[in-house]
C-alpha positions as CSV (number, residue, x, y, z in Angstrom):
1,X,-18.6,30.0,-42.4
2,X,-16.4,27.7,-40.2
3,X,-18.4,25.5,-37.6
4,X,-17.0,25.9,-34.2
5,X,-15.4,22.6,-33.2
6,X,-15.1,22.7,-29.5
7,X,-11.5,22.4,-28.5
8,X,-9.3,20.3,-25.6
9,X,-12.0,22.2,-23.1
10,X,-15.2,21.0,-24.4
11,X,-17.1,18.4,-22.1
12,X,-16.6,15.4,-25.1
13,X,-12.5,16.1,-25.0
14,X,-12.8,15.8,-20.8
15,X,-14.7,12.6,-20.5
16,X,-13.4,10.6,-23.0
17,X,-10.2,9.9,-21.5
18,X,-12.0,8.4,-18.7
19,X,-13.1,5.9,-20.3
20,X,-9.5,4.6,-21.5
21,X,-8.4,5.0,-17.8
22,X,-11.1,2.5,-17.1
23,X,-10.2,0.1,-19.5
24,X,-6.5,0.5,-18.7
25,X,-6.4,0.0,-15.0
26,X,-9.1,-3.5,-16.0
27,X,-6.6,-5.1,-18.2
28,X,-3.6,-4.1,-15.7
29,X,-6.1,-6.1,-13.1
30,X,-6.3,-8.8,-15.4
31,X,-2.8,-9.3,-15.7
32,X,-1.5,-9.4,-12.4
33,X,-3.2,-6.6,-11.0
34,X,-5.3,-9.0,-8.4
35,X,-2.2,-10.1,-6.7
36,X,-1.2,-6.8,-6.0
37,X,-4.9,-6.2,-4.8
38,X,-5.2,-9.0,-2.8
39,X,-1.8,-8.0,-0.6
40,X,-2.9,-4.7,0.0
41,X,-6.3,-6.0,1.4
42,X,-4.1,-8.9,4.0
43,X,-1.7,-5.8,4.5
44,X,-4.6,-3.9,5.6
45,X,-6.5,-6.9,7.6
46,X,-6.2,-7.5,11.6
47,X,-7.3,-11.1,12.6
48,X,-8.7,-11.7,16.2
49,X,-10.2,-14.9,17.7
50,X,-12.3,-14.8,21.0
51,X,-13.7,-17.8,22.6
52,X,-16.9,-17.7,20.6
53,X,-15.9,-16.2,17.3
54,X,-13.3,-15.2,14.4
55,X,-13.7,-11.4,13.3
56,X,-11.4,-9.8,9.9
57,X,-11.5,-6.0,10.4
58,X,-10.4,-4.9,7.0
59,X,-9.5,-0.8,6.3
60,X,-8.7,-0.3,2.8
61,X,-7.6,3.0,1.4
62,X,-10.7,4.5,0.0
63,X,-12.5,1.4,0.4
64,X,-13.5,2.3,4.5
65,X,-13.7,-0.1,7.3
66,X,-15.4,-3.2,7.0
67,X,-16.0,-5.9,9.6
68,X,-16.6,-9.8,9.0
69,X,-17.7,-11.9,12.3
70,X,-17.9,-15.6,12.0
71,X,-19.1,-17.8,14.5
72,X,-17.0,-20.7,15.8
73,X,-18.7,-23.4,17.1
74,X,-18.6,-27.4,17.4
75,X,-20.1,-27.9,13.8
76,X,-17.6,-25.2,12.3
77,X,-15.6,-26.6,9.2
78,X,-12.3,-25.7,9.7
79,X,-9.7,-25.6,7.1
80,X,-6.0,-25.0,6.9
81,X,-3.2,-25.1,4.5
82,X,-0.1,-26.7,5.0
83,X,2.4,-24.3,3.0
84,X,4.0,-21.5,5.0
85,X,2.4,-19.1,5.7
86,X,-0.7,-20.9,6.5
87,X,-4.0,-19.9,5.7
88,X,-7.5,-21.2,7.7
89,X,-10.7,-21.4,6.3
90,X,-13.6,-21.4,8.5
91,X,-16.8,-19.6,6.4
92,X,-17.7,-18.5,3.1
93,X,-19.2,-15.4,1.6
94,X,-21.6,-15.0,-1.8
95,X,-19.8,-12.6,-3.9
96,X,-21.4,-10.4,-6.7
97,X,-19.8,-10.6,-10.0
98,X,-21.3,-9.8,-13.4
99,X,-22.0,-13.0,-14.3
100,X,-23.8,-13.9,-11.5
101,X,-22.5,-14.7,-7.8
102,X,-19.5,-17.0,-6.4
103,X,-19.1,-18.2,-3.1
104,X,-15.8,-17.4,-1.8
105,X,-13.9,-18.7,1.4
106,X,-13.4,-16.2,4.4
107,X,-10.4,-16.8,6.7
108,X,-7.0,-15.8,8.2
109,X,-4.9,-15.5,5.1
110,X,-1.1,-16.4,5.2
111,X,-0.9,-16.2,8.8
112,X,2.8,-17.4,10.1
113,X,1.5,-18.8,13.3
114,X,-1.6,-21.0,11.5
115,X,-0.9,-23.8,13.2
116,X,-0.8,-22.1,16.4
117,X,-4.4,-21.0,16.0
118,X,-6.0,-23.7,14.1
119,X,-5.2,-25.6,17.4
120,X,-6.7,-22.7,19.6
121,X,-9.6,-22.9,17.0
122,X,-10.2,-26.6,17.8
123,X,-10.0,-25.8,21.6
124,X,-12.4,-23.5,21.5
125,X,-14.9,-26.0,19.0
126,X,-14.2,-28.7,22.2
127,X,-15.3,-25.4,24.7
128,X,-12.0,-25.8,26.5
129,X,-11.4,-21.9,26.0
């Protein structure tokens, strides 16, 4: 007597892709997938200043809405890049990873007005705004 052997339906024959697909989409990460990633997240980011603090609302695609709220004050560290378009620094985050943590910079990325706002930043470290 034959024993049954399940067929493209069985549970086993369902799963299994699943785990290629995960593998897949990792190595297209790992080869260029990130900065693809990391323009949808800017594409997706709004960047507003107020006289006391910088705020990132980010709303990703499946992701949700997320908000980061930094203070700006007089012993800030403010950071900015010289290459069009600019990019300031002014906190950092610890990010999980699964070999531990990193600490990662938080800022207005590639912004074409940086130098615009860095000097609005410094204003507002001196309390002039």
């Amino acid at each position: 007597k034959a024993l049954p052997t399940g067929g493209a339906d069985s549970l086993p024959d369902r799963i299994l892709p699943l785990f290629g697909l995960v593998f897949l989409l990792l190595g297209l990460y790992a080869a260029g997938g990130y900065a693809l990633w990391d323009r949808l997240r800017r594409r997706h980011s709004r960047y507003l200043l107020t006289n006391r603090r910088a705020l990132i609302v980010t709303d990703l695609p499946l992701a949700g809405r997320r908000l980061k709220s930094c203070p700006i004050g007089p012993d800030t560290v403010l950071e900015r890049t010289e290459t069009p378009p600019g990019t300031i620094w002014f906190s950092h985050e610890h990010r999980r990873r699964a070999q531990g943590s990193t600490r990662g910079p938080i800022g207005f990325e590639r912004i074409p007005d940086a130098r615009e706002v860095f000097g609005r930043m410094r204003a507002i470290q001196r309390g002039e705004i």
